[in-house]
KELUM-64415 format. One record per residue (C-alpha): x, y, z. Coordinates in pm, 1 decimal. Last residue first. Layout:
BEGIN
{node {X,Y,Z}}
...
//
This chain:
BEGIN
{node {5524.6,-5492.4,154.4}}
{node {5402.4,-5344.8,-144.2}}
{node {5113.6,-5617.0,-120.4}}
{node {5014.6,-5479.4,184.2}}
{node {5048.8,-5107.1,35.5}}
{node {4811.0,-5233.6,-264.8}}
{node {4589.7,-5410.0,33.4}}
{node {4512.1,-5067.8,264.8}}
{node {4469.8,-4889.4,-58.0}}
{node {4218.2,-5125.3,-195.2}}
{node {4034.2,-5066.1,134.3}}
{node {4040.8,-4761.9,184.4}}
{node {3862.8,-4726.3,-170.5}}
{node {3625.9,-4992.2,-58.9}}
{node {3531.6,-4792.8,257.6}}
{node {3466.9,-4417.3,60.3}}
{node {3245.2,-4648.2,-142.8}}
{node {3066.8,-4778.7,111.7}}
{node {3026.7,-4399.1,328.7}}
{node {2906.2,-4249.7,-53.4}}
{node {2633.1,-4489.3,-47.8}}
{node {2537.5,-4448.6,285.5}}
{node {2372.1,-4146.9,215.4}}
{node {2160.6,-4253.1,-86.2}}
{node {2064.5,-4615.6,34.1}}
{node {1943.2,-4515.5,343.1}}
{node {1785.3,-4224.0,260.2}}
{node {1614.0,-4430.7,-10.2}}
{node {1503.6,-4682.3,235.1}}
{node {1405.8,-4482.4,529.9}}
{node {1208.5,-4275.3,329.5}}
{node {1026.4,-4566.1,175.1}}
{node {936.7,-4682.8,538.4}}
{node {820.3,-4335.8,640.3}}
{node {533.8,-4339.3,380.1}}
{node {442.4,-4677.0,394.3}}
{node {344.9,-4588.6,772.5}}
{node {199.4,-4278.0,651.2}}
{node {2.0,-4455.2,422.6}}
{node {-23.6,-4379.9,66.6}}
{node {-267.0,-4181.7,-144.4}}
{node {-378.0,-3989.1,142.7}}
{node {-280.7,-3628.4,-30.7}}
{node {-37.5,-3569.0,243.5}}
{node {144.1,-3967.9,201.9}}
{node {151.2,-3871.0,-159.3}}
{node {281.3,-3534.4,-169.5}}
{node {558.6,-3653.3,98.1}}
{node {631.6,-3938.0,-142.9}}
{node {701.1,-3694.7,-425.7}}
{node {879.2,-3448.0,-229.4}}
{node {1131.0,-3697.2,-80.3}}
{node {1210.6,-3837.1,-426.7}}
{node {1270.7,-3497.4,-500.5}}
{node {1510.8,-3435.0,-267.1}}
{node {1655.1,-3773.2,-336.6}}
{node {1726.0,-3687.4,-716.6}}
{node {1849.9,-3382.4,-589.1}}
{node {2110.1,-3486.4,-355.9}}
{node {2222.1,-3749.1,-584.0}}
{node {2263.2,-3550.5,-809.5}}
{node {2510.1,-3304.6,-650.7}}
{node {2336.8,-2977.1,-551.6}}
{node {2460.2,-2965.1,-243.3}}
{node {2837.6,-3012.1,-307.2}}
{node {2804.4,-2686.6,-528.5}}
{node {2657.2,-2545.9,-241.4}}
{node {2988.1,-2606.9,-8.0}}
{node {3215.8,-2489.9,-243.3}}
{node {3019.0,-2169.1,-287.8}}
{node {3049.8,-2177.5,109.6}}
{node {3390.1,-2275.7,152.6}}
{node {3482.2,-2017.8,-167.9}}
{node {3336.5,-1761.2,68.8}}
{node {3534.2,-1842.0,370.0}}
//
């Protein structure tokens, strides 16, 4: 259970998961601060959370998928 944990923080902290925590922190700042809109605000979240956490689901997809066609191929 402990290693799950310490396994599970480690995953956290990837950098991907910071650089978007940050990105999140920045934008927040400025949409508090007035310097953007809150309507721009929630559109560039959208996009980079977007981008960041479907990322991984793509490339998880492609990988299936050059399996799936190398045991075609086998066959």
């Amino acid at each position: 259970m402990k290693e799950k944990l310490i396994s599970s923080i480690i995953n956290l902290f990837k950098v991907k998961s910071i650089i978007t925590l940050l990105t999140f922190g920045a934008f927040f700042y400025l949409s508090i601060t007035e310097k953007i809109g809150s309507d721009n605000f929630m559109l560039i979240m959208g996009m980079i959370a977007t981008y960041f956490f479907n990322k991984d689901n793509s490339d998880k997809t492609k990988t299936e998928a050059v399996e799936v066609i190398k045991n075609e191929q086998d066959n």
